[in-house]
mmCIF file as Biopython writes it, N, C-alpha, C and O atoms, coordinates in Angstrom:
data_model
#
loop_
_atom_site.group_PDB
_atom_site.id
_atom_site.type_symbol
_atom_site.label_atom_id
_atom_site.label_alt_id
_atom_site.label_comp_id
_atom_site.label_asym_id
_atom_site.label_entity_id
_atom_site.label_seq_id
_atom_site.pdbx_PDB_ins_code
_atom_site.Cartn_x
_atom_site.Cartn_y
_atom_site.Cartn_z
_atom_site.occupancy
_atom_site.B_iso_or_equiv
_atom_site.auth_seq_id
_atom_site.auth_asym_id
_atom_site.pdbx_PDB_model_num
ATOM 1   N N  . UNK A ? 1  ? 111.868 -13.893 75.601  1.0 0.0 1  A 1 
ATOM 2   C CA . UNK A ? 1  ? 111.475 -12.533 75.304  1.0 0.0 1  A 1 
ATOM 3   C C  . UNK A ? 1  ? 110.325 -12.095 76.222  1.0 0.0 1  A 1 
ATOM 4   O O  . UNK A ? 1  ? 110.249 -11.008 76.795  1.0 0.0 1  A 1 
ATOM 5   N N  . UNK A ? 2  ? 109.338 -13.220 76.284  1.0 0.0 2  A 1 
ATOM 6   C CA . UNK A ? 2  ? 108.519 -12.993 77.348  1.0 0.0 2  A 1 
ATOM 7   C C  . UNK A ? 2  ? 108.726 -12.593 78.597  1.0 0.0 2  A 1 
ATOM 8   O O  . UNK A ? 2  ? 107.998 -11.703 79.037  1.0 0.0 2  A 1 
ATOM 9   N N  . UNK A ? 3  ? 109.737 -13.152 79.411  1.0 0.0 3  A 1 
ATOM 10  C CA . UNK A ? 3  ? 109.985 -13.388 80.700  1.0 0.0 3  A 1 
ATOM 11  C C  . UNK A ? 3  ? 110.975 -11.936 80.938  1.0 0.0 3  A 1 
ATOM 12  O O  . UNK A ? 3  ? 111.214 -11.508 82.067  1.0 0.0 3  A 1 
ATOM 13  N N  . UNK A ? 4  ? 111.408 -11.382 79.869  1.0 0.0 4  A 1 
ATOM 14  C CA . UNK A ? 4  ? 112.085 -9.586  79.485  1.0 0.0 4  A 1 
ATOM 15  C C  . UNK A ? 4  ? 111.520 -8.804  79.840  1.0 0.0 4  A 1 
ATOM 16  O O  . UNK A ? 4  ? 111.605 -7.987  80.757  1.0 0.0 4  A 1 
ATOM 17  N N  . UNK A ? 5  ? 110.821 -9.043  79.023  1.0 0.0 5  A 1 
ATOM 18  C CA . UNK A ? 5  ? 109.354 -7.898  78.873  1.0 0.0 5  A 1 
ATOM 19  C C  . UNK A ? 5  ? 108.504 -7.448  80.646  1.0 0.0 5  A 1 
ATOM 20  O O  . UNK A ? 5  ? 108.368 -6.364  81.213  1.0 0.0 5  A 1 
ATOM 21  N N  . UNK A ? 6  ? 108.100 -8.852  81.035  1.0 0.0 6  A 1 
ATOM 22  C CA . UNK A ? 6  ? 107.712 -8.903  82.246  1.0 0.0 6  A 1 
ATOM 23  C C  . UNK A ? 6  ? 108.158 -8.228  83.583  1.0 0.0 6  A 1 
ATOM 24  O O  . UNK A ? 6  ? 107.521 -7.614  84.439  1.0 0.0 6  A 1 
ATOM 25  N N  . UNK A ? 7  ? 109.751 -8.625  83.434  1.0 0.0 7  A 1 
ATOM 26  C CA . UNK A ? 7  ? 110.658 -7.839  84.169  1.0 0.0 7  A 1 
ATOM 27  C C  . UNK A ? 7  ? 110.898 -6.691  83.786  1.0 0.0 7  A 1 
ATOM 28  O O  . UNK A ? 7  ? 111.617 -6.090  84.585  1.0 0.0 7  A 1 
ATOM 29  N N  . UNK A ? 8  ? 110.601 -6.098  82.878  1.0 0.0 8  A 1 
ATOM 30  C CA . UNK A ? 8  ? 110.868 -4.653  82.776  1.0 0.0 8  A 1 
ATOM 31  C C  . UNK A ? 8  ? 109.531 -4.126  82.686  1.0 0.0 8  A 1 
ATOM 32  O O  . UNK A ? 8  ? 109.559 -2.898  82.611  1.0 0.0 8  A 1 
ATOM 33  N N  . UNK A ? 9  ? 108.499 -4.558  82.668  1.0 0.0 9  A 1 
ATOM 34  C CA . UNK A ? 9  ? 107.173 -4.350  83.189  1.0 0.0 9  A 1 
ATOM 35  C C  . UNK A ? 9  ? 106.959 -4.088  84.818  1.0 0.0 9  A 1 
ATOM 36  O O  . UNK A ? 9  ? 106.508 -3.047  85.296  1.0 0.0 9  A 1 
ATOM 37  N N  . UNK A ? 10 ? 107.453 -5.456  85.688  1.0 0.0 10 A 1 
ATOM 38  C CA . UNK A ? 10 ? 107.890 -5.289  86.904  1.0 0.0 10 A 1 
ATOM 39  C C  . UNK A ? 10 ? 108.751 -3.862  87.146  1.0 0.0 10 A 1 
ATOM 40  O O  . UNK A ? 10 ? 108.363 -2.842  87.716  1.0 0.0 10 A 1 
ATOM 41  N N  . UNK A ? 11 ? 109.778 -4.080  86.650  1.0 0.0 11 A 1 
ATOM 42  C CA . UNK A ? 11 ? 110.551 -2.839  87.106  1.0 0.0 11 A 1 
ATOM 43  C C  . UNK A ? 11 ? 109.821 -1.393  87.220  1.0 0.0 11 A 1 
ATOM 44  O O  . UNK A ? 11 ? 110.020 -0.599  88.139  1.0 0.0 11 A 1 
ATOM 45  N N  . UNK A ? 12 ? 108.969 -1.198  86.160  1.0 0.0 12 A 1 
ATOM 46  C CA . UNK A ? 12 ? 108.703 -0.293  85.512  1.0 0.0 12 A 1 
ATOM 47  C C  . UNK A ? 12 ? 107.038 0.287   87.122  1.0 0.0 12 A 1 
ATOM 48  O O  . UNK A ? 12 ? 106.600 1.367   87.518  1.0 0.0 12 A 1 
ATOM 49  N N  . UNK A ? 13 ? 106.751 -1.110  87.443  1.0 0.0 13 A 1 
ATOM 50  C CA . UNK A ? 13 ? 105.550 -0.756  88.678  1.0 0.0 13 A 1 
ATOM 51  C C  . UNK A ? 13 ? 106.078 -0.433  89.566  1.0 0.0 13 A 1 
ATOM 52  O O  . UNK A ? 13 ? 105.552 0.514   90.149  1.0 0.0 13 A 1 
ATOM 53  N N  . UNK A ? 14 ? 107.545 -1.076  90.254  1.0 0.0 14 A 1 
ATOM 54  C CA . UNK A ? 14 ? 108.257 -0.915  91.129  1.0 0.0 14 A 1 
ATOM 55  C C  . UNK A ? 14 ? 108.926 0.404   91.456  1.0 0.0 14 A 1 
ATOM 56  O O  . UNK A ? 14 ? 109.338 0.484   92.614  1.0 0.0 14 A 1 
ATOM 57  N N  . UNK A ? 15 ? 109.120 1.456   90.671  1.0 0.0 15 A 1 
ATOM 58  C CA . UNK A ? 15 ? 109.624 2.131   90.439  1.0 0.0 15 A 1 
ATOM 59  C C  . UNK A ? 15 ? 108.934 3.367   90.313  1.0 0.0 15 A 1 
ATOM 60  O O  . UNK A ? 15 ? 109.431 4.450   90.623  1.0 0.0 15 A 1 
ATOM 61  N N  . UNK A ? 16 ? 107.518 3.169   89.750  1.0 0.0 16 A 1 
ATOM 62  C CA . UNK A ? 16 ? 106.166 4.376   90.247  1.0 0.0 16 A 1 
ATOM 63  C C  . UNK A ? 16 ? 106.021 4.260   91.157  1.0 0.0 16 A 1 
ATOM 64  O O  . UNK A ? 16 ? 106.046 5.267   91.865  1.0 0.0 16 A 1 
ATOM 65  N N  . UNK A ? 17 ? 105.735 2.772   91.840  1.0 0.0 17 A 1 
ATOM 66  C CA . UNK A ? 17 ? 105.384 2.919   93.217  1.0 0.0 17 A 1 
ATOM 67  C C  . UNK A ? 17 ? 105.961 3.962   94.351  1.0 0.0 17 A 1 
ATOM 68  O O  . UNK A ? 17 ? 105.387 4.700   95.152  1.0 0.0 17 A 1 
ATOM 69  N N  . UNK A ? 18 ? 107.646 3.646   94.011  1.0 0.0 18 A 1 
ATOM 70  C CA . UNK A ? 18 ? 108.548 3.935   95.472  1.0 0.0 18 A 1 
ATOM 71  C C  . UNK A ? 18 ? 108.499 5.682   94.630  1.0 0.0 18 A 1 
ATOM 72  O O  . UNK A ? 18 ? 108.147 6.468   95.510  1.0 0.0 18 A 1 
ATOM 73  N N  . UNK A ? 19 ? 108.698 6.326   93.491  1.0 0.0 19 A 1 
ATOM 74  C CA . UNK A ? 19 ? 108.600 7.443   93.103  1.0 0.0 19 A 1 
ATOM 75  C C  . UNK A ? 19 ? 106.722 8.178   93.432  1.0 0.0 19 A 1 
ATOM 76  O O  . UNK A ? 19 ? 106.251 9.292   93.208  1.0 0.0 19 A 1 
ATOM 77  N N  . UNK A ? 20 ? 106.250 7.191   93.900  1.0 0.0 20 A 1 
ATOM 78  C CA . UNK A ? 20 ? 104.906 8.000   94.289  1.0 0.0 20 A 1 
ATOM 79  C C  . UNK A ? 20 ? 105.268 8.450   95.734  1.0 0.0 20 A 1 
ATOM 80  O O  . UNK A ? 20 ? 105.151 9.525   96.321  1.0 0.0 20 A 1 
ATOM 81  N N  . UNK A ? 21 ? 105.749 7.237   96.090  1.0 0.0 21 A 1 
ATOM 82  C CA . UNK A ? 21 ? 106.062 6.923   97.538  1.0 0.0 21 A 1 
ATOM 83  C C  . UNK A ? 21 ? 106.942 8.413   98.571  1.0 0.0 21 A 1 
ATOM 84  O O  . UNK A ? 21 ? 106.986 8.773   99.748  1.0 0.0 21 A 1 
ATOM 85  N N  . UNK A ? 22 ? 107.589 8.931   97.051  1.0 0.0 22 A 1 
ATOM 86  C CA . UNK A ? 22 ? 108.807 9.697   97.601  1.0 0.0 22 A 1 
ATOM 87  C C  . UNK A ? 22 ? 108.129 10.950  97.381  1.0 0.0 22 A 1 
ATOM 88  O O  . UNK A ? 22 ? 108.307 11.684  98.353  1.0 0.0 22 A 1 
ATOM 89  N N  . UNK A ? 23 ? 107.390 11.506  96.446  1.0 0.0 23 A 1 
ATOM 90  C CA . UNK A ? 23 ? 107.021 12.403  96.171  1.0 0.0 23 A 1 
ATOM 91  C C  . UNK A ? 23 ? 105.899 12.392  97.012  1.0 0.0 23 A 1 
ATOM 92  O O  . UNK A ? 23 ? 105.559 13.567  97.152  1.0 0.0 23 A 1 
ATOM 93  N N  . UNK A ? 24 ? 105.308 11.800  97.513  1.0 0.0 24 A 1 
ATOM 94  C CA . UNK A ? 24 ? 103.707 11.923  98.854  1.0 0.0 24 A 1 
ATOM 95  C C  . UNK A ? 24 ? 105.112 12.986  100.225 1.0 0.0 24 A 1 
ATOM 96  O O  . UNK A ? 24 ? 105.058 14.118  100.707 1.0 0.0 24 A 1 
ATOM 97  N N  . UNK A ? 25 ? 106.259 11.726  100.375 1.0 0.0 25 A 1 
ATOM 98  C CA . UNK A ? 25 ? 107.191 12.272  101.674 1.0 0.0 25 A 1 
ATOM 99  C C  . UNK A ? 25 ? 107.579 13.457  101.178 1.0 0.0 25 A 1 
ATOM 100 O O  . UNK A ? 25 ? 107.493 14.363  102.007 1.0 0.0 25 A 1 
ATOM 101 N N  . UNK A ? 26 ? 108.111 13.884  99.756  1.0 0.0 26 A 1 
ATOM 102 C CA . UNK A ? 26 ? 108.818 15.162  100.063 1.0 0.0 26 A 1 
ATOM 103 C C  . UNK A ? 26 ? 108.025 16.518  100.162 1.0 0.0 26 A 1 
ATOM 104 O O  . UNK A ? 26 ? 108.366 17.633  100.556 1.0 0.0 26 A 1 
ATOM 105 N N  . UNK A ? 27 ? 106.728 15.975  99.613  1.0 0.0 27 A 1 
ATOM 106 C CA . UNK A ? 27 ? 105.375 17.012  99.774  1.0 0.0 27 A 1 
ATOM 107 C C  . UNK A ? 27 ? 105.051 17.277  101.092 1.0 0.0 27 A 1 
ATOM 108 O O  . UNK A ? 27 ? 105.022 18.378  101.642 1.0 0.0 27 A 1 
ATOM 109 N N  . UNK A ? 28 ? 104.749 15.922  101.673 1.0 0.0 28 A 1 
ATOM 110 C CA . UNK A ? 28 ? 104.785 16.467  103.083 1.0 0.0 28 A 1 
ATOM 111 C C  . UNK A ? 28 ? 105.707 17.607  103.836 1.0 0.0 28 A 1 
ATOM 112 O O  . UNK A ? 28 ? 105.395 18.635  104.436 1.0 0.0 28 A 1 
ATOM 113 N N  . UNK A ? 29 ? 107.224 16.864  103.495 1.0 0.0 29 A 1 
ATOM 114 C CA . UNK A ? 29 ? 108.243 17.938  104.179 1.0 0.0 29 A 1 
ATOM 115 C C  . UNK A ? 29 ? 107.974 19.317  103.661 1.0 0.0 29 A 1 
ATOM 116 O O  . UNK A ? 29 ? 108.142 20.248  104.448 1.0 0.0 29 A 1 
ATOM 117 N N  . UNK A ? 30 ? 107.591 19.562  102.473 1.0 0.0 30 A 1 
ATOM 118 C CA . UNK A ? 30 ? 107.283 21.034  101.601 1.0 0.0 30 A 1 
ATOM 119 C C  . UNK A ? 30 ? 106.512 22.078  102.250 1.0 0.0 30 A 1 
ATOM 120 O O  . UNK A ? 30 ? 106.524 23.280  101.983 1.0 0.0 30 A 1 
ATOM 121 N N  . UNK A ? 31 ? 105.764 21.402  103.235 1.0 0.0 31 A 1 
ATOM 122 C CA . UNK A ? 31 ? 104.178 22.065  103.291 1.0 0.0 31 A 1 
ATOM 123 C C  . UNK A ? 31 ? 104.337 22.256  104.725 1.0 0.0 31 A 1 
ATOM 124 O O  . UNK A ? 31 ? 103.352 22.471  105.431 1.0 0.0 31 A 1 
ATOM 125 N N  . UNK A ? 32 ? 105.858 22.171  105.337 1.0 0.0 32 A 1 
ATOM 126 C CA . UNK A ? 32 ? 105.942 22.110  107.001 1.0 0.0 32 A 1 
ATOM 127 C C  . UNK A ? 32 ? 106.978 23.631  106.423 1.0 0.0 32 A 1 
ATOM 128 O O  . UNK A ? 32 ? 107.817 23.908  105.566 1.0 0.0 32 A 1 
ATOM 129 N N  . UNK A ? 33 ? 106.266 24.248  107.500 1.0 0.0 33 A 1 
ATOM 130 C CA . UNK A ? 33 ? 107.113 25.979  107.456 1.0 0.0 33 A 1 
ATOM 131 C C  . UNK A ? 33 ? 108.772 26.015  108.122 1.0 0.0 33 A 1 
ATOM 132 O O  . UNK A ? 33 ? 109.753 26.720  107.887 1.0 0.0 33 A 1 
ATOM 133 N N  . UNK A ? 34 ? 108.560 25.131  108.844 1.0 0.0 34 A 1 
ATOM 134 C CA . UNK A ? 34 ? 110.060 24.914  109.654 1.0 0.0 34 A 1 
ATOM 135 C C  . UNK A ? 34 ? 111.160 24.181  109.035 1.0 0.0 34 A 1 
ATOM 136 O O  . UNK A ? 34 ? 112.333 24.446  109.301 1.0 0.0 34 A 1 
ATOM 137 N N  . UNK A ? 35 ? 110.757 23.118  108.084 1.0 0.0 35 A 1 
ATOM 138 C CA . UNK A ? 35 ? 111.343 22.438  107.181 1.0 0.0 35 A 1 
ATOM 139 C C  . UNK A ? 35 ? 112.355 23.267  106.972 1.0 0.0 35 A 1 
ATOM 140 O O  . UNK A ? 35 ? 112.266 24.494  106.988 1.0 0.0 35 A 1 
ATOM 141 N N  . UNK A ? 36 ? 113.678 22.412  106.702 1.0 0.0 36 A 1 
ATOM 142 C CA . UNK A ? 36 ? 114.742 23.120  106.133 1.0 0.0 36 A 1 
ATOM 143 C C  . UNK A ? 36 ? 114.040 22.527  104.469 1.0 0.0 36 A 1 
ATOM 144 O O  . UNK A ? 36 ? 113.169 21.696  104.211 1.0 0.0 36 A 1 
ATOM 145 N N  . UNK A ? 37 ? 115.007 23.518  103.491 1.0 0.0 37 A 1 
ATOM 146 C CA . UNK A ? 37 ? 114.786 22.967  102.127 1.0 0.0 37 A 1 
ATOM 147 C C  . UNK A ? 37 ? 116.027 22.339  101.659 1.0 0.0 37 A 1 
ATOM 148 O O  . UNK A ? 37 ? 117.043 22.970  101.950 1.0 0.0 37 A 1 
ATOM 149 N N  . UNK A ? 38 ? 116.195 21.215  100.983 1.0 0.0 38 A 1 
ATOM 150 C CA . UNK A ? 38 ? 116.964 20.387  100.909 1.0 0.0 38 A 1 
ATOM 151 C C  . UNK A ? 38 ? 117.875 21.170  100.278 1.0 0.0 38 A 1 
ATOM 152 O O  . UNK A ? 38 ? 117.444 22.026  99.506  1.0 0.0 38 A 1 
ATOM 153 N N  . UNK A ? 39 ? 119.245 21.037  100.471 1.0 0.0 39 A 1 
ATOM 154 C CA . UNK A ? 39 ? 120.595 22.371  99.785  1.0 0.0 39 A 1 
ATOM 155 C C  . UNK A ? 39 ? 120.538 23.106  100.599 1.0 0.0 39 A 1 
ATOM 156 O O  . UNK A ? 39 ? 121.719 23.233  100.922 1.0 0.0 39 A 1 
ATOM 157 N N  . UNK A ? 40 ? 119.710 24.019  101.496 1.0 0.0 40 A 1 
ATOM 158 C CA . UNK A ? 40 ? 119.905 25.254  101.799 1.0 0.0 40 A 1 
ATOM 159 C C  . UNK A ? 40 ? 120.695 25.614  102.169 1.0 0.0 40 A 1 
ATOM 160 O O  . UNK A ? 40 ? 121.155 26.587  101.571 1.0 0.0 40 A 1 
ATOM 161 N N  . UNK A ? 41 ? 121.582 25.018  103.652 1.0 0.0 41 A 1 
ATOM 162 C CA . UNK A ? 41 ? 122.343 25.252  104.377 1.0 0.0 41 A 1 
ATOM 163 C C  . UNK A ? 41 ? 123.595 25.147  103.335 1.0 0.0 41 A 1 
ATOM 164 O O  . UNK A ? 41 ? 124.145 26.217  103.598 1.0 0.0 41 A 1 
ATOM 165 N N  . UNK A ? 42 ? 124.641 24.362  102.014 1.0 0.0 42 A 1 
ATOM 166 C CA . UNK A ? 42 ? 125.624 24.843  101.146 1.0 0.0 42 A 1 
ATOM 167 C C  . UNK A ? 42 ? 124.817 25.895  100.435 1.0 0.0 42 A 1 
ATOM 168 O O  . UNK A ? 42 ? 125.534 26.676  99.809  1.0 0.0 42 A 1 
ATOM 169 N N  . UNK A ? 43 ? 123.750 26.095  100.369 1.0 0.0 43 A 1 
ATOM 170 C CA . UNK A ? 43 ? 123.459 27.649  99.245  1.0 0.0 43 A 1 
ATOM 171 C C  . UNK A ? 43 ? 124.086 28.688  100.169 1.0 0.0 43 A 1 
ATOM 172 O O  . UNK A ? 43 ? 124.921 29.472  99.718  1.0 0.0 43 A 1 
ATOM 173 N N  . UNK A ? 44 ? 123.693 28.720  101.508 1.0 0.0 44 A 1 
ATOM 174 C CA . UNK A ? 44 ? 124.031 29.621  102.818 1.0 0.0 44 A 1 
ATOM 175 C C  . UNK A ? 44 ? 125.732 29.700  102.706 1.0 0.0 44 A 1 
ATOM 176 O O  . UNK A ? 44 ? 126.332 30.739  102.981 1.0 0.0 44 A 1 
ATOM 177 N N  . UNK A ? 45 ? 126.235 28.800  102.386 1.0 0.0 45 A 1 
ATOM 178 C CA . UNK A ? 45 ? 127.766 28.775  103.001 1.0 0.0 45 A 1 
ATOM 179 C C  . UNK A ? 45 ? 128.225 29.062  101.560 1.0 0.0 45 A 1 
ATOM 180 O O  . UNK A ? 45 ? 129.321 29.620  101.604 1.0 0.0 45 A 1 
ATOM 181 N N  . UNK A ? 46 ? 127.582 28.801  99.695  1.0 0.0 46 A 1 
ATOM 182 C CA . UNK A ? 46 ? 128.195 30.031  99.153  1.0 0.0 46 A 1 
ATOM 183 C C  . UNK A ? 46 ? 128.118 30.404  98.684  1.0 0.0 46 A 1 
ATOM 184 O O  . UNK A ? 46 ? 128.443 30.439  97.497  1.0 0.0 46 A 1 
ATOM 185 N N  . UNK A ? 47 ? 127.276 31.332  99.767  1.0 0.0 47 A 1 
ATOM 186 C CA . UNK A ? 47 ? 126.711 33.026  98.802  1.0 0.0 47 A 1 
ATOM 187 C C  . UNK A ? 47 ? 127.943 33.500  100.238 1.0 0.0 47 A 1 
ATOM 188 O O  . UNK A ? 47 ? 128.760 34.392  100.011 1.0 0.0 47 A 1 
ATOM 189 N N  . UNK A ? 48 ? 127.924 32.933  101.361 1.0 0.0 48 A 1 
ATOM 190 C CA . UNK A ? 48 ? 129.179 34.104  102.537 1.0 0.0 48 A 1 
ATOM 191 C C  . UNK A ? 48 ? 130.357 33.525  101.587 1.0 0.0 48 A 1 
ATOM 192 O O  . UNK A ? 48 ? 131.344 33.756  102.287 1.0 0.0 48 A 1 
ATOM 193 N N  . UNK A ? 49 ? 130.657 33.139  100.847 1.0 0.0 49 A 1 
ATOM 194 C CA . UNK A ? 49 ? 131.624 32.478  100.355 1.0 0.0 49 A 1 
ATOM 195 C C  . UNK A ? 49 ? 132.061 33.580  99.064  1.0 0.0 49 A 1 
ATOM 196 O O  . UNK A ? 49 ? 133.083 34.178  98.724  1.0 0.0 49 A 1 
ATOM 197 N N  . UNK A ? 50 ? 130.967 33.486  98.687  1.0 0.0 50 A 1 
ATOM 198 C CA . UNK A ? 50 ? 130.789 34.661  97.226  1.0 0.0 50 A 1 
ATOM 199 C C  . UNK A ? 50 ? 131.173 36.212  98.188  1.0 0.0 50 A 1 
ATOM 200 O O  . UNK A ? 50 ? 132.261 36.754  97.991  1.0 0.0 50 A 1 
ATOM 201 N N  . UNK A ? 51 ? 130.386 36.686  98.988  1.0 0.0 51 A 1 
ATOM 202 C CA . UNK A ? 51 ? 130.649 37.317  99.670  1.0 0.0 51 A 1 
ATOM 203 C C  . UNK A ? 51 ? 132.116 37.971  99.873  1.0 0.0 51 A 1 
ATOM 204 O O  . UNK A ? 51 ? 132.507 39.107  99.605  1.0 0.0 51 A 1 
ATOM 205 N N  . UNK A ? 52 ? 132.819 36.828  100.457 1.0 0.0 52 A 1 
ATOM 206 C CA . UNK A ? 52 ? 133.918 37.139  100.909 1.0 0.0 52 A 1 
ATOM 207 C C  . UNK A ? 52 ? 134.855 37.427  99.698  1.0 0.0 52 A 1 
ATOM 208 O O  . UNK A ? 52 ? 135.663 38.355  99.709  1.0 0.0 52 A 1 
ATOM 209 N N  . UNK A ? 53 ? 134.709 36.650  98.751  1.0 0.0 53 A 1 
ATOM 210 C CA . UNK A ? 53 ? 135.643 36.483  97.573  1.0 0.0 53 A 1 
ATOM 211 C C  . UNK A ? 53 ? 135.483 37.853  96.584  1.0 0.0 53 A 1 
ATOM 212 O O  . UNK A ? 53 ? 136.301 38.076  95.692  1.0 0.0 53 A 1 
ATOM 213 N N  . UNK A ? 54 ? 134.252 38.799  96.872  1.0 0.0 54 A 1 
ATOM 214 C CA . UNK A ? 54 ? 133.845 39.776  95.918  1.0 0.0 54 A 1 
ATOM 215 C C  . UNK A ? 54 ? 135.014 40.610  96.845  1.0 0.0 54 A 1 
ATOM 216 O O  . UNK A ? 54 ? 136.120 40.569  96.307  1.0 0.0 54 A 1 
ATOM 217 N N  . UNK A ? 55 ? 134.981 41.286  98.013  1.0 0.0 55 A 1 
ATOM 218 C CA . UNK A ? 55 ? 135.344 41.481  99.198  1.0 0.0 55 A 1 
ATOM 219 C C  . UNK A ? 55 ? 136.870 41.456  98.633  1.0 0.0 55 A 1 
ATOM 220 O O  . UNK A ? 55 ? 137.568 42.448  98.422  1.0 0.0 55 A 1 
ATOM 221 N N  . UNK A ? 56 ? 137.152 40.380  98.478  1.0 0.0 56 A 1 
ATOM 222 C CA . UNK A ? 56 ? 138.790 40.061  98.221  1.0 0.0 56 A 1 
ATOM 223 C C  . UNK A ? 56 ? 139.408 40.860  97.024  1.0 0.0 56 A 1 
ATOM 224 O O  . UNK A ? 56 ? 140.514 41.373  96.858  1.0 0.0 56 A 1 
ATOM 225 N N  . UNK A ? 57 ? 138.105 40.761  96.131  1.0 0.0 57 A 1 
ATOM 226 C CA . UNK A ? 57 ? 138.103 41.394  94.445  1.0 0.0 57 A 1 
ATOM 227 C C  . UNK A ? 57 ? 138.805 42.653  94.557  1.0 0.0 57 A 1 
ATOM 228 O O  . UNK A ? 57 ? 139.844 43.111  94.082  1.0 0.0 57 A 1 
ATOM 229 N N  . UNK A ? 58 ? 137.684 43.164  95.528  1.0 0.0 58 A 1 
ATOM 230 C CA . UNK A ? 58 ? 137.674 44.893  95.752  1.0 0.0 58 A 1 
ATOM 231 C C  . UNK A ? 58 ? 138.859 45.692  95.999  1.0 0.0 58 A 1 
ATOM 232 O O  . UNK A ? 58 ? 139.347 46.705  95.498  1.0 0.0 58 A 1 
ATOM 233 N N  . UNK A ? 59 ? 139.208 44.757  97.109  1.0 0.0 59 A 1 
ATOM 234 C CA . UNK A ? 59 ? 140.773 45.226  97.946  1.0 0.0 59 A 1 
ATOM 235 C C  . UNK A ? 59 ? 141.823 45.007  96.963  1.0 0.0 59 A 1 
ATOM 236 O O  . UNK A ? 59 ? 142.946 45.481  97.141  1.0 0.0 59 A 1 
ATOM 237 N N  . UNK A ? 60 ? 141.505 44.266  95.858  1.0 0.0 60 A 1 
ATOM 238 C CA . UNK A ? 60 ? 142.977 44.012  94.732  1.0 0.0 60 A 1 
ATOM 239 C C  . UNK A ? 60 ? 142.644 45.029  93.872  1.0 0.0 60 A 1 
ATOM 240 O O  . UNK A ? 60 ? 143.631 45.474  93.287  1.0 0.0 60 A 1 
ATOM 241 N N  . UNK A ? 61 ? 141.744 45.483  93.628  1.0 0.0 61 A 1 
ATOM 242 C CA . UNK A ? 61 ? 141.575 46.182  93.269  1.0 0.0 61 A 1 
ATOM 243 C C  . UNK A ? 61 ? 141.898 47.713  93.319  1.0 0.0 61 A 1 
ATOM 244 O O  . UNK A ? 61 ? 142.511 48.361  92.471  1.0 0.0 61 A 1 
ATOM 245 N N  . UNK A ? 62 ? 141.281 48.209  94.649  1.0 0.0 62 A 1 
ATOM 246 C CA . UNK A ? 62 ? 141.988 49.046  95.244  1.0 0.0 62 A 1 
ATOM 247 C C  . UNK A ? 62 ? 143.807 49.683  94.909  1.0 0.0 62 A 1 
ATOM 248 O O  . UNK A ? 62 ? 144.477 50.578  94.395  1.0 0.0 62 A 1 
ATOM 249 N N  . UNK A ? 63 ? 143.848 48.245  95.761  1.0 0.0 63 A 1 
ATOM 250 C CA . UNK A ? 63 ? 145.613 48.324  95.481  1.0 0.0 63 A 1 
ATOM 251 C C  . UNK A ? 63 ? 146.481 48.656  94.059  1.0 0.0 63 A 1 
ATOM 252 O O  . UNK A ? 63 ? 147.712 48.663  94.074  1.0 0.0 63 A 1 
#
């Protein structure tokens, strides 16, 4: 039970660590103006996507 505990104690340091670790890097990337933001480029492809499909709506509409 001891030797459980320990390891999920371990786990538990291991796991702030590399989550400090990641959150110091993605702050960094945050705070750079040129940075892309992680997703952006599929948010970009669909909203022209939405775009097109409203577009499509219209014309059936029309008709």
């Amino acid at each position: 039970m001891l030797a459980f505990l320990i390891t999920v104690f371990g786990y538990s340091i291991f796991g702030y660590v590399i989550a400090t670790f990641a959150t110091y890097f993605i702050g960094r990337d945050a705070e750079e103006k040129d940075a892309p933001i992680a997703g952006s480029r599929e948010i970009e492809e669909l909203k022209s996507e939405i775009i097109a499909l409203r577009k499509i709506i219209e014309n059936q509409k029309k008709d």
